[in-house]
One Martini backbone bead per residue (centre of mass of N, CA, C, O) as a GRO file, in nm:
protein
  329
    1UNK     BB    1   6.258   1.184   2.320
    2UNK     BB    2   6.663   1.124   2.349
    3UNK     BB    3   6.763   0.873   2.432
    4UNK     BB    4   6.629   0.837   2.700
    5UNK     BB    5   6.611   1.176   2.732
    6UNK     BB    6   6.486   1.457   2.879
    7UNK     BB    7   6.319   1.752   2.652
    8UNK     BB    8   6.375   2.104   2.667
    9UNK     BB    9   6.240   2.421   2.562
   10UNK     BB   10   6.359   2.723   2.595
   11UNK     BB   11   6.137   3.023   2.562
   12UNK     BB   12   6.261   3.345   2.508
   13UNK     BB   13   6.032   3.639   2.487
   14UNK     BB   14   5.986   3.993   2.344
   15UNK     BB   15   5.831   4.081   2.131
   16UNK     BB   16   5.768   3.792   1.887
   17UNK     BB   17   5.488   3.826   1.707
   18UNK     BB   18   5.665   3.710   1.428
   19UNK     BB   19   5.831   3.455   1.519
   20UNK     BB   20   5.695   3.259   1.736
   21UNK     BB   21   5.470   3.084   1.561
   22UNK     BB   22   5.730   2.928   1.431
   23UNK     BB   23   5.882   2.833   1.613
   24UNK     BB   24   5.680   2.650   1.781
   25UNK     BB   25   5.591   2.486   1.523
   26UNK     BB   26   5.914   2.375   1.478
   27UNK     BB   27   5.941   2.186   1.645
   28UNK     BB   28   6.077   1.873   1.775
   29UNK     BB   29   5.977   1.566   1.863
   30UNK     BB   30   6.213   1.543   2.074
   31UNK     BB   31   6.053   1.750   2.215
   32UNK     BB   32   5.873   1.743   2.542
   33UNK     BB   33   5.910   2.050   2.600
   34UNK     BB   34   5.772   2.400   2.601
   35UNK     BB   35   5.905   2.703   2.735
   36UNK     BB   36   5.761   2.947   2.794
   37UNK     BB   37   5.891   3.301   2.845
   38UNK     BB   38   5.748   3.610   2.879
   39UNK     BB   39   5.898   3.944   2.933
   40UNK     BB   40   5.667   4.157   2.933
   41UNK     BB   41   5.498   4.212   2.673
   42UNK     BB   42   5.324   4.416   2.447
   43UNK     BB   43   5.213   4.276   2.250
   44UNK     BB   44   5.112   3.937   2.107
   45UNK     BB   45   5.256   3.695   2.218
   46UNK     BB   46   5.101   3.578   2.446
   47UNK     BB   47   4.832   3.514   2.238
   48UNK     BB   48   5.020   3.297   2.079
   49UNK     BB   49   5.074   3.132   2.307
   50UNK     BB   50   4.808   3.047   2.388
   51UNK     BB   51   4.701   2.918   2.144
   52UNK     BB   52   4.965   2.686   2.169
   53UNK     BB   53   4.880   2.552   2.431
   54UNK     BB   54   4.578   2.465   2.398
   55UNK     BB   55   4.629   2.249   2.185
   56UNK     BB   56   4.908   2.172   2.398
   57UNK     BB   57   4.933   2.143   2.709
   58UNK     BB   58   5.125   1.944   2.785
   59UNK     BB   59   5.406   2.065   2.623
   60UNK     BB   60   5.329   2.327   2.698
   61UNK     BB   61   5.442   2.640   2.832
   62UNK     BB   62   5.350   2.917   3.040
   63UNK     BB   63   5.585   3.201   3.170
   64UNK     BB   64   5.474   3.535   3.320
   65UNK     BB   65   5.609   3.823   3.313
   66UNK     BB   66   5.527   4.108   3.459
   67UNK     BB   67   5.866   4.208   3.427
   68UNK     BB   68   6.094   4.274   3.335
   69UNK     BB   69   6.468   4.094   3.302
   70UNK     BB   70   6.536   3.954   3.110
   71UNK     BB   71   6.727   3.713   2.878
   72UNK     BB   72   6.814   3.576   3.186
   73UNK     BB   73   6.535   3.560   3.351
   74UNK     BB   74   6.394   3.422   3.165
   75UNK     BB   75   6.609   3.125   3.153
   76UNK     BB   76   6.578   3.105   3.448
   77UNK     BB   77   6.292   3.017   3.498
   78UNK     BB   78   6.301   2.787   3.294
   79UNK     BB   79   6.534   2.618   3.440
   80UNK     BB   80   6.366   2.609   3.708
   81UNK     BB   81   6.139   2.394   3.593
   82UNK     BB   82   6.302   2.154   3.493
   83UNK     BB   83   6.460   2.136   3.760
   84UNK     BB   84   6.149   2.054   3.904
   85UNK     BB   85   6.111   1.825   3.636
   86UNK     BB   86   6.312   1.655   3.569
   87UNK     BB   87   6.507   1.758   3.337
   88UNK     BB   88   6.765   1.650   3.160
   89UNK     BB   89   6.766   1.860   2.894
   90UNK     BB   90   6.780   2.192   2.873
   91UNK     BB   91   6.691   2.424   2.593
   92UNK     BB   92   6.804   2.679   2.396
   93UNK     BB   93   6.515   2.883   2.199
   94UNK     BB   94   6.453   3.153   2.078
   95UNK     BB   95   6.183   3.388   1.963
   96UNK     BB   96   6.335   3.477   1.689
   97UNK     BB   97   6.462   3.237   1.463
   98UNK     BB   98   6.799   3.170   1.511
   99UNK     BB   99   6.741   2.893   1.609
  100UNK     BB  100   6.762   2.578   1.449
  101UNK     BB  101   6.646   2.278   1.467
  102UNK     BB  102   6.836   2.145   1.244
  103UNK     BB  103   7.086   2.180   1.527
  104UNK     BB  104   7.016   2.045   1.773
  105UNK     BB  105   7.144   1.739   1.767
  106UNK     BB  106   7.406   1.885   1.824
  107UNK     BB  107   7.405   1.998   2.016
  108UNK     BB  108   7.298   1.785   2.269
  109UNK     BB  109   7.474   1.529   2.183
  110UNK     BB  110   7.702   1.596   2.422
  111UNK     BB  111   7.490   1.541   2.676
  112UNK     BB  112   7.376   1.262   2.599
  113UNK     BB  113   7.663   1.149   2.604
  114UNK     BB  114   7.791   1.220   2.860
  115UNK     BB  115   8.053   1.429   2.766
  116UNK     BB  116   7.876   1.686   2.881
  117UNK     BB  117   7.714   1.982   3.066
  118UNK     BB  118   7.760   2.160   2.815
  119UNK     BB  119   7.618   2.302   2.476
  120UNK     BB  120   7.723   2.525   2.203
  121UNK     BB  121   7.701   2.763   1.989
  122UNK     BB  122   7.924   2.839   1.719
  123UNK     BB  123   7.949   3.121   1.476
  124UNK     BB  124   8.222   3.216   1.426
  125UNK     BB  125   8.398   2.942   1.285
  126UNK     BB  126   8.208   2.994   1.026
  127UNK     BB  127   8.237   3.118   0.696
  128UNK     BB  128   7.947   3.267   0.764
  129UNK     BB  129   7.993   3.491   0.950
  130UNK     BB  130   8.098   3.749   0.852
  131UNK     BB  131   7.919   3.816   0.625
  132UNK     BB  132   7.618   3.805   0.830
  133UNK     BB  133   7.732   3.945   1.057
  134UNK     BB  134   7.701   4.269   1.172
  135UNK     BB  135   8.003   4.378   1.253
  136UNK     BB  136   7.949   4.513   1.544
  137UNK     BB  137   7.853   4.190   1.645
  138UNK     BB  138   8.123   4.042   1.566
  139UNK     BB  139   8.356   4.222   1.696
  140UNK     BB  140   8.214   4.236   2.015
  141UNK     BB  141   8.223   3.932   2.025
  142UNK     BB  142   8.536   3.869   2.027
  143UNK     BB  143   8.606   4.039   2.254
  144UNK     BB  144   8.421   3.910   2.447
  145UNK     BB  145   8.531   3.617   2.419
  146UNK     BB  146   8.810   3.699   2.502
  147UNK     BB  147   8.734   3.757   2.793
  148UNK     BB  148   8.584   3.512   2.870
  149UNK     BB  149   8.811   3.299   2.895
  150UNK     BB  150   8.945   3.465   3.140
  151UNK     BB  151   8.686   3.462   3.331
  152UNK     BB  152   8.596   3.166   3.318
  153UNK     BB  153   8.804   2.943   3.201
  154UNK     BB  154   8.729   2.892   2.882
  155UNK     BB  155   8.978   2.909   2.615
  156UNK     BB  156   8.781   2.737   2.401
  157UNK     BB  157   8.589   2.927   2.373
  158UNK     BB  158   8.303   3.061   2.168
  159UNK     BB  159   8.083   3.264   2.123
  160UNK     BB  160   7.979   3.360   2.427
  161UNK     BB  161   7.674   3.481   2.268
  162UNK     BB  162   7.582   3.225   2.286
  163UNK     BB  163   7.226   3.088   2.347
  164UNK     BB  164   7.296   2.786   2.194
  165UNK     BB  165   7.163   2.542   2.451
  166UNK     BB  166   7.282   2.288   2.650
  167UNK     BB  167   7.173   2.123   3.011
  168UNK     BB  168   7.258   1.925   3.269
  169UNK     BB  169   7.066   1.829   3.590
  170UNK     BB  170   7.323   1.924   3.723
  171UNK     BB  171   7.338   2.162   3.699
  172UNK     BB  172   7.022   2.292   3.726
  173UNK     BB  173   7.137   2.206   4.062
  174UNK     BB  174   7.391   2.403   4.116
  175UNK     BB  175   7.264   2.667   3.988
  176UNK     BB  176   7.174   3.000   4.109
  177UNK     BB  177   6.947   3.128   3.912
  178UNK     BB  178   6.896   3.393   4.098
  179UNK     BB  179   7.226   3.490   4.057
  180UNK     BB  180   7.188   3.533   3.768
  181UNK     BB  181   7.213   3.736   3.516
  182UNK     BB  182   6.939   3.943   3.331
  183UNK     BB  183   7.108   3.983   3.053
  184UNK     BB  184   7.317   4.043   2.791
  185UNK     BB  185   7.562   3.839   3.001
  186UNK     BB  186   7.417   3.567   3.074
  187UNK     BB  187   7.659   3.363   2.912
  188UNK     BB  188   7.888   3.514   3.098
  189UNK     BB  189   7.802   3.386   3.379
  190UNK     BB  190   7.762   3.120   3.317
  191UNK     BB  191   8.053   3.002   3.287
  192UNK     BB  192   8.159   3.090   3.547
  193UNK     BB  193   7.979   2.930   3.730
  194UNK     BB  194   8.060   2.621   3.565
  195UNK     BB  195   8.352   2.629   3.661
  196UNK     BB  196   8.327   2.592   3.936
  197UNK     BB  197   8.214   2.310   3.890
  198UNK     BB  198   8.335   2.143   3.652
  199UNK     BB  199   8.237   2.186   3.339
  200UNK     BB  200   8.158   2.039   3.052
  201UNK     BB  201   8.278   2.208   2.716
  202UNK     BB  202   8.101   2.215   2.402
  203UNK     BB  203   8.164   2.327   2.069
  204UNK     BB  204   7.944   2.415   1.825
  205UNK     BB  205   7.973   2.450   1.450
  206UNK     BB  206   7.754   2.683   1.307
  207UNK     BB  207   7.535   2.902   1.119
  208UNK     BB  208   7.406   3.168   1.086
  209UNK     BB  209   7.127   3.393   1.172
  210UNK     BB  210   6.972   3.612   0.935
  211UNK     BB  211   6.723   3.815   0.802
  212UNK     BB  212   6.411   3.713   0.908
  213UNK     BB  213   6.292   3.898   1.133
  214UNK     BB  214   6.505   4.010   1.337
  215UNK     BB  215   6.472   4.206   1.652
  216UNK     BB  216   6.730   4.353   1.839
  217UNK     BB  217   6.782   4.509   2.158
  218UNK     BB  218   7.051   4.581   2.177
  219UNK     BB  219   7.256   4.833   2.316
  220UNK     BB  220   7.589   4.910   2.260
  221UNK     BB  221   7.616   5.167   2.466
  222UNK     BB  222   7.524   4.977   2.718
  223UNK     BB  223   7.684   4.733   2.733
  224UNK     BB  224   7.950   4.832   2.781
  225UNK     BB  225   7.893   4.945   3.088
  226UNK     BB  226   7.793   4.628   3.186
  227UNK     BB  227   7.932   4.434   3.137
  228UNK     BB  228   8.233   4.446   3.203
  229UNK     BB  229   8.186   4.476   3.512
  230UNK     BB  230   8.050   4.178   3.542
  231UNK     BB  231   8.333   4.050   3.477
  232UNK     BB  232   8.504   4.160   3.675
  233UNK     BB  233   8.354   4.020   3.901
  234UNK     BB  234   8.359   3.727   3.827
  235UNK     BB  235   8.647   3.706   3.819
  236UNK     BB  236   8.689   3.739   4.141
  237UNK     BB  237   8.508   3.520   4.217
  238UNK     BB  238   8.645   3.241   4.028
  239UNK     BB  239   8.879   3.319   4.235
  240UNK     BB  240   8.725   3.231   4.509
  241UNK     BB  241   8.559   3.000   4.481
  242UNK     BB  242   8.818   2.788   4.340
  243UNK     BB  243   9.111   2.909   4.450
  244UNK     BB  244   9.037   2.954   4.758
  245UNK     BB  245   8.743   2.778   4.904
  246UNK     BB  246   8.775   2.479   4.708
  247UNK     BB  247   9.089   2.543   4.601
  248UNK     BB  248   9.423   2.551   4.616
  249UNK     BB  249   9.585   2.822   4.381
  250UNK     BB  250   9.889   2.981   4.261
  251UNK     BB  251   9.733   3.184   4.074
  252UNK     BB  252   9.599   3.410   4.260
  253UNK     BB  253   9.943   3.531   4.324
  254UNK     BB  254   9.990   3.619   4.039
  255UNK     BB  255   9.785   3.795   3.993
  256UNK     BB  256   9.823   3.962   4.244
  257UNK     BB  257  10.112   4.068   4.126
  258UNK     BB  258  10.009   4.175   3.859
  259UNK     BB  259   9.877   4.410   3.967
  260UNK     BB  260  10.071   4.549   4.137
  261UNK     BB  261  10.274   4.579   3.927
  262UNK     BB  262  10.044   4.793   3.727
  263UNK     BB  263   9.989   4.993   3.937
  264UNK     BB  264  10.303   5.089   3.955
  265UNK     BB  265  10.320   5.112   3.655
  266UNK     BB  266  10.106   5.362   3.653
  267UNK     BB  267  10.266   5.537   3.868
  268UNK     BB  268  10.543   5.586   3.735
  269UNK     BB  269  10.436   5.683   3.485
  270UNK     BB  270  10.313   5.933   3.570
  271UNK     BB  271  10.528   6.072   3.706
  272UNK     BB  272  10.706   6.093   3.440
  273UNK     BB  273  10.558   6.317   3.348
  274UNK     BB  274  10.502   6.546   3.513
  275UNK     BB  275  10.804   6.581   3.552
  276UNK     BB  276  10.848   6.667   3.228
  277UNK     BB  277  10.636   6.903   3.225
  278UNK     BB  278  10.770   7.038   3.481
  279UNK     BB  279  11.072   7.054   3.365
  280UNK     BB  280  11.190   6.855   3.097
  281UNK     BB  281  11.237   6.591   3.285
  282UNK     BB  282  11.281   6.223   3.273
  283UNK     BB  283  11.346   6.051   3.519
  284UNK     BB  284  11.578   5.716   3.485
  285UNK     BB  285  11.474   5.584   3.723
  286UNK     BB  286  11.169   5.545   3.679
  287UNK     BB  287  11.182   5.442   3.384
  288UNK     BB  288  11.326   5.177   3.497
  289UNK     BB  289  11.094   5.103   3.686
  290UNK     BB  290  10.863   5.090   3.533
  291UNK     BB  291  10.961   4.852   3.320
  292UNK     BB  292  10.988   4.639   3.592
  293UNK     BB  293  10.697   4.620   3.629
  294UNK     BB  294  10.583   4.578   3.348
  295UNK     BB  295  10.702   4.309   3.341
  296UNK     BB  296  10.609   4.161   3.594
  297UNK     BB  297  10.326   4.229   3.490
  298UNK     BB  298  10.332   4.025   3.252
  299UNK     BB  299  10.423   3.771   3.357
  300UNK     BB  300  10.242   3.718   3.624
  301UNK     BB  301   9.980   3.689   3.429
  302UNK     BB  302  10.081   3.465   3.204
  303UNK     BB  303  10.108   3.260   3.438
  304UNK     BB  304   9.812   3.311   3.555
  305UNK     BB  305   9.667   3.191   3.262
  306UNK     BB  306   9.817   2.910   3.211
  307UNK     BB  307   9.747   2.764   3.495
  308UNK     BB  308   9.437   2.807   3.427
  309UNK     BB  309   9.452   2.626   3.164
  310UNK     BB  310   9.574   2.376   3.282
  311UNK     BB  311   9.324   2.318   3.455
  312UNK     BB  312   9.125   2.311   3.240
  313UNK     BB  313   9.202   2.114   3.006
  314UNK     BB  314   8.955   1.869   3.097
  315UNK     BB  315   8.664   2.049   2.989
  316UNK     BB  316   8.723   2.014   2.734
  317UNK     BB  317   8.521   1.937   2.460
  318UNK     BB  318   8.510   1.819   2.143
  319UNK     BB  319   8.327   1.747   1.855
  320UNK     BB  320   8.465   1.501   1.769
  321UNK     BB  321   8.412   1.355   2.059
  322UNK     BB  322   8.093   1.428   2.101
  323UNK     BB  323   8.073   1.188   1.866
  324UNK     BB  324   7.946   0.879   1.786
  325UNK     BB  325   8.061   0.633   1.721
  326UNK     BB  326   8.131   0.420   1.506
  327UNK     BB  327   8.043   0.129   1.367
  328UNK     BB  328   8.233  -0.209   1.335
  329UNK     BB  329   8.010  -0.412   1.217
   0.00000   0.00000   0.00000
């Protein structure tokens, strides 16, 4: 236990047999469970995970899917074990090694601490971000992170594809599962998910880990097709169920209105072509039209992002306050 909160920590693995038994033997004492999950491995992986299984059956768990289902099926098994055993506070810890030990207590405690209600390892913000990551998934996860921003409404949060987290039993209980994405979009949907409950979310920034074996299964021509679309989801089901089922906010019709307004802008511009094309002229009231568009179309957008940040800066948790007051005795 961890300041009298039992802890979990779920390590999800897939063909992980070079780094599964170093990750597993180096859990730190204060994890009460570690639950495997293996989604379906090919290799040995299962095999080394039932031999450390063995040794201390009360401690290790082992959770076997017959089909891969990707590394958010995986979380989510975990998770939901959790949640069945009353555990406090469920951490992710990767499979792979990328996780370190040495990093927990710091992820944690802003949820020990009751000051948040899920807390993550930002990776962006290290000093030796730049320089660890691999250019292609540096520059592909600020990206997604400044998406995911907009799409979650957690505007303070960074390096949204960081896996390394920690989630209150709180939460474990009121997000379903079964319904969450099950690949690796997975930290972005889950934040969206957390946003509808108006989850409190500490940003941890911790050092890159890099270069130890492992191997990434991410293939970002699929991620491409496959994130953005999901993303697109998310946002409309967060503006659904948060600002018009459980609360209305007029934040939803600035929205609706800048949409229209860029739809509009869209079509105006077309036209303007078009006529440029065939006739070798672009009425000057179209493109006057446009412009009017175009600009309503980013204001009313600007303002629909603003009423978002300013309704939710209640949830962000800084990390200097997620830390235990210094003693003044």
């Amino acid at each position: 236990m961890y300041k009298e909160k039992t802890i979990a920590a779920v390590v999800p693995c897939f063909n992980e047999e070079k780094q599964i038994n170093q990750v597993l033997s180096s859990m730190p004492d204060l994890i009460d469970y570690v639950i495997i999950v293996d989604d379906g491995s090919s290799d040995n992986t299962v095999s080394t995970a039932e031999s450390v299984c063995q040794k201390d059956p009360r401690r290790f768990v082992l959770i076997k899917h017959s089909k891969n289902q990707g590394v958010g099926g995986a979380i989510a098994s975990g998770y939901q074990w959790c949640r069945d055993h009353e555990i406090d506070i469920a951490v992710v810890m990767a499979g792979d090694g990328q996780m370190l030990p040495s990093d927990l207590s710091r992820i944690i405690e802003p949820v020990v601490g009751l000051r948040a209600d899920y807390s993550k390892a930002n990776r962006l913000l290290s000093g030796e971000a730049y320089a660890k990551i691999p250019k292609s998934r540096y520059f592909g996860n600020a990206m997604l992170s400044f998406l995911t921003k907009i799409v979650s409404g957690y505007w303070h949060v960074v390096d949204s594809q960081s896996g390394y987290t920690a989630i209150n039993l709180k939460m474990l209980k009121l997000i379903d599962w079964d319904k969450m994405y099950k690949r690796y979009g997975q930290p972005n949907d889950l934040l969206v998910r957390l946003n509808v409950y108006n989850a409190r979310i500490c940003d941890v920034t911790i050092n890159p880990v890099y270069g130890i074996g492992e191997k990434s299964g991410i293939k970002i021509r699929k991620v491409i097709f496959t994130i953005p679309p999901m993303l697109l989801r998310m946002f409309f089901w967060r503006l659904k169920e948060k600002y018009i089922i459980r609360d209305f906010h007029p934040l939803v019709l600035f929205y609706l209105f800048g949409g229209v307004a860029g739809l509009a802008s869209i079509t105006l511009l077309t036209r303007w072509f078009v006529i440029r094309i065939a006739t070798g002229l672009g009425p000057e009231l179209t493109f006057l039209s446009w412009m009017l568009a175009t600009i309503a179309s980013m204001q009313f957008t600007c303002f629909a992002m603003w009423f978002d940040m300013d309704y939710n800066k209640s949830l962000k948790v800084s990390e200097v306050d997620s830390k235990p007051p210094a003693n003044t005795f």
